[in-house]
Structures are given as C-alpha cells and as structure tokens.
N, C-alpha and C positions, 0 to 999 in steps of 0.2 A: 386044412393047411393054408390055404389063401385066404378065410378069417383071419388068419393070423397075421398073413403077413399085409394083409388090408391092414389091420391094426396095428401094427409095428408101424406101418408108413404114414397113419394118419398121427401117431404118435409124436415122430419127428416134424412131421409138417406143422404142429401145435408148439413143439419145443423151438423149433425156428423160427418160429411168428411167436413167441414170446420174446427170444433172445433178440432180435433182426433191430430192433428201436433202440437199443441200448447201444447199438453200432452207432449209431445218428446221432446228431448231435444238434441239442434243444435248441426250439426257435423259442425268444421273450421279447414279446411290444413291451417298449417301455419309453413311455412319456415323458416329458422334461419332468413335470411334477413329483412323476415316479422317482427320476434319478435325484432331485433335488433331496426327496427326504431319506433315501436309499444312503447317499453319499455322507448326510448327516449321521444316521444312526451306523455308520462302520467307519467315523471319521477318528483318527489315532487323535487330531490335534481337539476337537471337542471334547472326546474323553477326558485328556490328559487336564485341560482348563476344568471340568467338572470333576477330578478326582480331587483337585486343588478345594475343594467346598469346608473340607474339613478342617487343612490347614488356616483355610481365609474363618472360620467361624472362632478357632482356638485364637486368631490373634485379637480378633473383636473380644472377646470373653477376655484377655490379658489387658488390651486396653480399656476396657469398664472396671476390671478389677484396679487396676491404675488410678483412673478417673475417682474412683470410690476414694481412694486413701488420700489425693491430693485435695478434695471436698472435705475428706475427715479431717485433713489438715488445717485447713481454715477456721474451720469450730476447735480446732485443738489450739491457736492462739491465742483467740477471742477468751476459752475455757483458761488458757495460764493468765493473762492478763488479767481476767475478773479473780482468779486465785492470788495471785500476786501482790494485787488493789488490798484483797481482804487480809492478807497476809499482813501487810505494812497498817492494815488501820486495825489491827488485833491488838488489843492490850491485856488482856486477862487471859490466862492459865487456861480458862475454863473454857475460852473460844479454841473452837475445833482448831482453827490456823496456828494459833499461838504458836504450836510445837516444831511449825517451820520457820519462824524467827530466825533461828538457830542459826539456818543456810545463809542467810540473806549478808552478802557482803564478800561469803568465804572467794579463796580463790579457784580457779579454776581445776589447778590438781587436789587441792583439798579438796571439791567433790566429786572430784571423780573417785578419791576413794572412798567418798562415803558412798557411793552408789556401789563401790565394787563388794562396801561392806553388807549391804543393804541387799545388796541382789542374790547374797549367800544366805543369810536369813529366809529370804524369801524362797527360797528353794530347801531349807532345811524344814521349815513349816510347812510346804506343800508337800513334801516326800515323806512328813508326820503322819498325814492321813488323821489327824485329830480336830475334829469341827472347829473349835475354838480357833484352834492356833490358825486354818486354814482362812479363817475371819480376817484373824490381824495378816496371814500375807495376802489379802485384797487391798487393805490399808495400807502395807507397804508397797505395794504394788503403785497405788496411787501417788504415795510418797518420791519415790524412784521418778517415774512419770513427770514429777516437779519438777524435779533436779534438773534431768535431763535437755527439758524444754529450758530451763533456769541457764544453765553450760553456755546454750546456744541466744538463747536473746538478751539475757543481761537484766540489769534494771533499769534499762531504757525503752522497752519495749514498747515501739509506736509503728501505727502501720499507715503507710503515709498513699495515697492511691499509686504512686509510682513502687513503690515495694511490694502493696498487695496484688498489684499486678506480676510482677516479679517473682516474688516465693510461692504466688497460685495461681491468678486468671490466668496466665500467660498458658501453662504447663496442662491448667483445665481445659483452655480451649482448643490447645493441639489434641491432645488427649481425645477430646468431645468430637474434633470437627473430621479426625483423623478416622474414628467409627464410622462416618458417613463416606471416607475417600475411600476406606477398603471393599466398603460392600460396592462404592461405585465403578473402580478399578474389575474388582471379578467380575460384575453382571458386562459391564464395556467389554471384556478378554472374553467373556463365552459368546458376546453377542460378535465379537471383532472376529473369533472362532468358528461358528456358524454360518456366520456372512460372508466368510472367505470361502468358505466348503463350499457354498450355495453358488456364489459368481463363479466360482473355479468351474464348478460343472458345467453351469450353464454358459459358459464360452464352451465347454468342451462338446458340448450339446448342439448348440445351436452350430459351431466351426462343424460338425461330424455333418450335420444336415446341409451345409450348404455345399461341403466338400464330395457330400455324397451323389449330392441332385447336379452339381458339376459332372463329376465322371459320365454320368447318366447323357445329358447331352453332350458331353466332347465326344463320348462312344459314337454318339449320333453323328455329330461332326466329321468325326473321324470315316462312319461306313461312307457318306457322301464323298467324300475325298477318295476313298480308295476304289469306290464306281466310277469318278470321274478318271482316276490313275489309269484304271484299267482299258476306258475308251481312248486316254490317252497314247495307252503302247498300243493298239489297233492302229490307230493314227499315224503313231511314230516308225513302225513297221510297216506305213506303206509309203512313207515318206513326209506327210501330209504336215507331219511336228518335228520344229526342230530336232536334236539331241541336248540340247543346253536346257531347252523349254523343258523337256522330259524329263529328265534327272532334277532338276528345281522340281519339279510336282513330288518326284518318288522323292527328295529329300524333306517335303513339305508335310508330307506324310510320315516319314521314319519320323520327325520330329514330333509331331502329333501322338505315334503310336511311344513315344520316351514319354510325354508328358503324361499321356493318362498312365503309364506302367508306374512313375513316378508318383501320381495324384494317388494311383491305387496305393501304392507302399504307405505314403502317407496318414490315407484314410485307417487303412489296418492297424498302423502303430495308435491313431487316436484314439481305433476304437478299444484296443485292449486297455489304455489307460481310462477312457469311461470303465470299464465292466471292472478293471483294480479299484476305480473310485466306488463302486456301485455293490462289489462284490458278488459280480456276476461270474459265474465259470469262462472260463477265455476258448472252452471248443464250445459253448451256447453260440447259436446266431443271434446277434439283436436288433432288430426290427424298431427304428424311432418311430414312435406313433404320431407326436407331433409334428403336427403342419405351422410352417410360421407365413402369415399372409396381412400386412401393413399396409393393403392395398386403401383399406378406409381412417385408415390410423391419420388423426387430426392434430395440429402440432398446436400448443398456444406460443403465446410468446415467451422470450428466453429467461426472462426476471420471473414469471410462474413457476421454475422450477428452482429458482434459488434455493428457497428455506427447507425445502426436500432434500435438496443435495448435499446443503451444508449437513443437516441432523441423519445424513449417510455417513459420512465420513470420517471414519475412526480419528484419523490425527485431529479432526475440528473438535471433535468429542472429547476427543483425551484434552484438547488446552482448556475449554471450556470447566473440564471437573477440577482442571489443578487451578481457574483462576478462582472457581468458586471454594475452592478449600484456603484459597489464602485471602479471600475477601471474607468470610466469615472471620478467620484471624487478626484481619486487619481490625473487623469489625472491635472485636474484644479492645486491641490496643491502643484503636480509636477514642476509645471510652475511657481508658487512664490515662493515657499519656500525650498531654495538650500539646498542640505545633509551636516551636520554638526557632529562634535563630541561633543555630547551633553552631557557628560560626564566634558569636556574640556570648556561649553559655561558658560559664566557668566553672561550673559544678561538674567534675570529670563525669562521675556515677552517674549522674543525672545528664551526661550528657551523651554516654553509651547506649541512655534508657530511648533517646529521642533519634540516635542514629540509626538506631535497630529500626525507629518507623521510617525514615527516610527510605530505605533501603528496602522494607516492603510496600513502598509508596511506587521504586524503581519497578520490582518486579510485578507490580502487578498494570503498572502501564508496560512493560515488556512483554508480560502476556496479551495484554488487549492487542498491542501490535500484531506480535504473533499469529493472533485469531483476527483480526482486518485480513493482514498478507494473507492467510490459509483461504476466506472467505474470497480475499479477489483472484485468488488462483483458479479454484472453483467458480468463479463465475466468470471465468472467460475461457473454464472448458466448457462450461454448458452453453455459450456464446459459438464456440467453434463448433463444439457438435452440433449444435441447432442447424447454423449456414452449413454443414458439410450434409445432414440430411435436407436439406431442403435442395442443396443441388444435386442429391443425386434421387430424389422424389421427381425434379425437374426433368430427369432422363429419364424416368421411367415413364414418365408423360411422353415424352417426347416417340418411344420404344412404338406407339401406335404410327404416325404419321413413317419413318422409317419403316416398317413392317409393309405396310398399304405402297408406297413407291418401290422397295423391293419385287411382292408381289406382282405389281403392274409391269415394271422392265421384266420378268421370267416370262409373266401371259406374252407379252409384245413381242419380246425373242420366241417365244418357240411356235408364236402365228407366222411366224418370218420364216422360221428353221419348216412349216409346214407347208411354205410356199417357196422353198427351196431357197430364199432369200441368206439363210444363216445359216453354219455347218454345226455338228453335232458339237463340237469342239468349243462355240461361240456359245452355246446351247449350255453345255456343263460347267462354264466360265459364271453363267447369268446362277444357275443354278449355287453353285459353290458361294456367291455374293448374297443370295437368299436366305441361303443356312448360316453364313456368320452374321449377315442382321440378327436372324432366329437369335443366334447363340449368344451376341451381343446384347440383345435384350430382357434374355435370360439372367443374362450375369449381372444387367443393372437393377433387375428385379430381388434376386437373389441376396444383390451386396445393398439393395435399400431395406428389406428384410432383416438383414444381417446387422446392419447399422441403427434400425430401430430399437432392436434387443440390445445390442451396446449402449446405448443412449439410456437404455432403461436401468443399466448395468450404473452407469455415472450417477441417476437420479436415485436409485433405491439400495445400492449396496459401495456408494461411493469410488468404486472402480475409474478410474480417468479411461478420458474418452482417445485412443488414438487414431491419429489421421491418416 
C-alpha cells in the first residue's frame, strides 16, 4: 500500500514539474540585428509594397505592349508612303497597285464606306472556311489597311522631324522611359518600406536600452537618497535638522520615487510596442542583448558624410528618379525639336511644338533646385548632428576629471566626519553630490551612445537628426 502511494506521489510531483514552466513566462535575448530582421519579416507595410510586385509587373507588360504598337506605327507610315509612291507611279492593270487607283482622290465618306463594304467581305470570306477565298480576305485585309491609313494622312503625306516626333518619338519615349520609372518607383517604395521598419526599430531599440540602463541607476540614485532621508529623520528627531530642510529631502525623494514609477511605465509601454513590432508574445520577458559602447567611435569630418546621406534619403531619391525620367524625355525632344524664339514664331502648331520644350526645359531646372534645396538641408543636418556629438563626446570626456574631484571632496569629508571635524549630515550631503556626478555621467555617456546611433540613423537610412 505505501508503493502505492509512493507512486501516486511521485506521479504528481512529475505532473507538476512538467506543468510548473508553462506558468512562467519565456525569457528571449534579442539583439538589435535580431529585432531589425524580426521587424522586417512580420512588417504589414513591406508586405503590402511586395504584394504590389504583380500589379507593378502587369503595368510594365501593358506598357511594352504599348511601346510595340507605337514602333509598329512608325514602319506602318513609312509602309503606306512607299504603297502610296507605288500606287501613283502604277500605270498598267497588271501592276499589283493598279487596283487602288480607284481610292485615290475619293472623299472621305466615300471611303469609309468602302471600307464598311470591304470589311463585310472580309469577314464573309473568313467565316467561308474555303482556302481560296481565305487567300483573298488576306488581300482585302491589306486593302482595308490602305484605306484606313489613306482616311487619315491624305495625299500629303510628309513626316517632317517635328511630326515624327509628334505622332511617335514623343509617345515612344514616355512609353520606354516610363518602364524604367516603374520598376524604379517599386524597388525605391520596398526599399523606402524596409528602411522605415529597420530605423523605426532601431530607435525603439536603442530609446528601450538607454531608458532601461536609466531606471537601473536612478533606482541607484534613488537607494542613496533614501539612506541619506533616513539619517536625516534621526537627525530631525533629535533636533539636529531643521523641519523645512527635512521635508525638502522627503519631497526630493517622493519626487525621484514618481520619476522612475513614471520611467518604469514608460519603458513597459515601449517595450510591448518592440515585441508587436518583433512579434514576440507580450507575457515573454526580453532581454536586449546588445550593448551600445561609442567610446572609441571616430568622427571624420561633416562633408564625408554627405554623399551617404543624400543616397539615404528617400525624398532626395524620389527627385533624383523623377528628374532622370524627364531628362531622358527631354533627351528624345532635344533631338527634334530645334530652340526657337517663340516669341518671334508664327507657325501656331509649330509653335505649341517648341512650348512644350520650354516648359520641360522649366521643370527640369525646378527639379535640379528641388534636389540643391533637399541636398543643403541634408547637409546642415549632418553639420548639426556632427557639432551636437562632438559636444556631448566633449562631456563624456570631461565625466573623468568630475568623477576624480567628486571622489576627493567625499575621501576629505569623511577624513574630517572621522576626526569628528564634520557631522553625518555633512557626511550624506558629500555623498548624495558623488552619486549625481556618478549619475550625471552616466546619462552623458548613455545620451553620447544614444546620439551616435541617431547620427547613424541620418547617415544610413536618411532619418533627420533632432536636437
């Protein structure tokens, strides 16, 4: 019977100590790098820019099939012209042209319904299914195909570099230049989409570490202060401290003890919005594994980071794409349509031909502006962030020689408080001044730390730097 119940009891104690951990709640180290790629791959706004891939491919495939028919058009001139030429220098029956003589002259309604007549043929032939006849509706087909070009250019037919720009290079080279702006607009939107997920974390990252290593010494701060309180009301209860002096300490402290309750709240809300970006459980504990330490970090000069920060920066990138889609265009226009004084031109049509360059002659010095202003904005944030770490790399320098005179006035005071020269009181005062140097040099180490990864924030994913 007590086999038994040996075994019954070691049963539970096995079922308890399996169950006992699922009470708990999982500890995960996770490094910046962890959460940078964590954040990418569960990000809604990456997805959403890559699900777009197929839409962005079906418009490229509409504009090549576009591009195609507007090239076919071009040889489809050139082919009625050369038909046209042969048409008008046919004399004999026997020449294949002869038999469009016919058209040449009619009016416009007049052929349209011979195409209307011609187009019924043609389909009563191919609905034949009889080889022969299927022959002649290829021939009428071609026939039709005269006409139609016939309707439209007349028997004037001259393509003069301002028209053939006009009725095709114009439409060919939006068409052409417009394939290279889409594929550069999506790859910019995934990368402007990534690059946001990546900095968004890494402030939330790097603000969680600095705000955390905070708590850590104000807690510190804070026990000092409330040792010192405590020798205080010893004091104050034997008379030794005023009343006014006392309550200033215990208020010195209530307020200390709101700041880090405040700090903590803080820290808790950023950290649940890491672990929603990260998709980590919100009862998991997380543990930042990275350390950030700028202690040896070398600055160059402010113009070395120029050309990095500009090709960070999504808005410099977006003018950049839209002035090279319209310097390509410009390019084409260039090439037919010669600079005039348009002022001085009398040829209305030929003079809408020469506005239209003016007018992308405007916008594409309005974009260069554009990308100047974007580029000197940029470079008087990485001007300011430079000076603003360099003065606060300055304090962290500085944080040794402060630390060493601290330390000397506590040794000097409590040699004095040991020769009965200074009361405990004077004693906890020197003390209390040691721990805010401490804690003062902490926080300038912390915020040069902090400012380093910001700065990196401006140079590598275009983030502006604030002060």
């Amino acid at each position: 019977m007590k086999f038994y119940k040996s075994l019954i009891s070691l049963s539970l104690v096995l079922c308890i100590s399996c169950v006992t951990p699922l009470g708990f709640a999982a500890t995960k180290k996770l490094s910046l790098d962890e959460s940078i790629q964590l954040s990418k791959e569960n990000s809604a706004l990456v997805r959403s820019i890559e699900n777009k891939a197929y839409d962005t491919d079906r418009m490229k495939k509409n504009n090549i099939q576009l591009l195609h028919k507007v090239e076919s058009g071009l040889d489809g001139f050139y082919s009625f012209v050369e038909t046209y030429n042969a048409v008008i220098a046919a004399t004999s029956p026997r020449n294949p042209y002869y038999g469009l003589k016919k058209y040449i002259g009619r009016s416009k309604a007049a052929l349209e319904t011979d195409v209307e007549t011609l187009t019924k043929q043609y389909e009563m032939m191919m609905a034949s299914g009889y080889p022969p006849y299927i022959a002649q509706a290829g021939q009428l087909l071609d026939v039709i195909s005269f006409l139609e070009a016939y309707m439209m250019l007349g028997d004037t037919a001259e393509l003069t570099k301002e028209t053939k720009y006009e009725l095709f290079k114009k439409n060919e080279a939006l068409l052409k230049n417009s394939i290279d702006l889409i594929d550069t607009k999506f790859d910019q939107g995934l990368i402007a989409a990534e690059r946001g997920t990546e900095a968004g974390v890494i402030k939330l990252y790097v603000g969680l570490s600095d705000l955390g290593a905070g708590i850590d010494v104000k807690k510190e701060l804070l026990a000092v202060y409330r040792e010192a309180l405590e020798n205080m009301r010893v004091s104050h209860e034997k008379g030794l401290v005023s009343t006014s002096a006392y309550e200033n300490q215990v208020r010195s402290v209530e307020i200390m003890e709101l700041e880090v309750e405040n700090m903590t709240y803080q820290y808790e809300n950023l950290m649940d919005q890491l672990k929603l970006m990260c998709e980590v459980p919100f009862d998991s504990q997380v543990i930042q594994s990275t350390v950030f330490n700028h202690s040896e970090e070398i600055l160059l000069n402010p113009e070395d980071y120029y050309e990095k920060a500009y090709n960070s920066n999504m808005d410099y990138l977006n003018l950049k794409a839209e002035l090279t889609y319209n310097e390509k265009n410009f390019a084409v226009m260039n090439k037919y349509l010669k600079d005039i004084d348009i002022d001085n031109e009398t040829d209305t049509p030929i003079k809408v031909y020469y506005q239209e360059k003016e007018d992308m002659k405007d916008l594409l010095n309005e974009l260069t502006k554009k990308i100047n202003n974007k580029k000197q904005l940029i470079e008087c944030n990485v001007q300011a962030a430079y000076n603003d770490l360099a003065y606060k790399k300055k304090t962290v320098e500085d944080n040794e020689l402060n630390l060493k005179l601290a330390e000397a006035q506590l040794n000097a005071t409590a040699h004095s408080y040991s020769l009965g020269l200074k009361t405990s009181l004077d004693l906890d005062q020197v003390k209390l001044n040691r721990e805010n140097v401490k804690y003062t040099a902490d926080v300038n180490v912390r915020a040069y730390n902090t400012s380093v990864e910001r700065f990196k924030l401006l140079i590598n994913y275009g983030v502006a730097y604030e002060l």
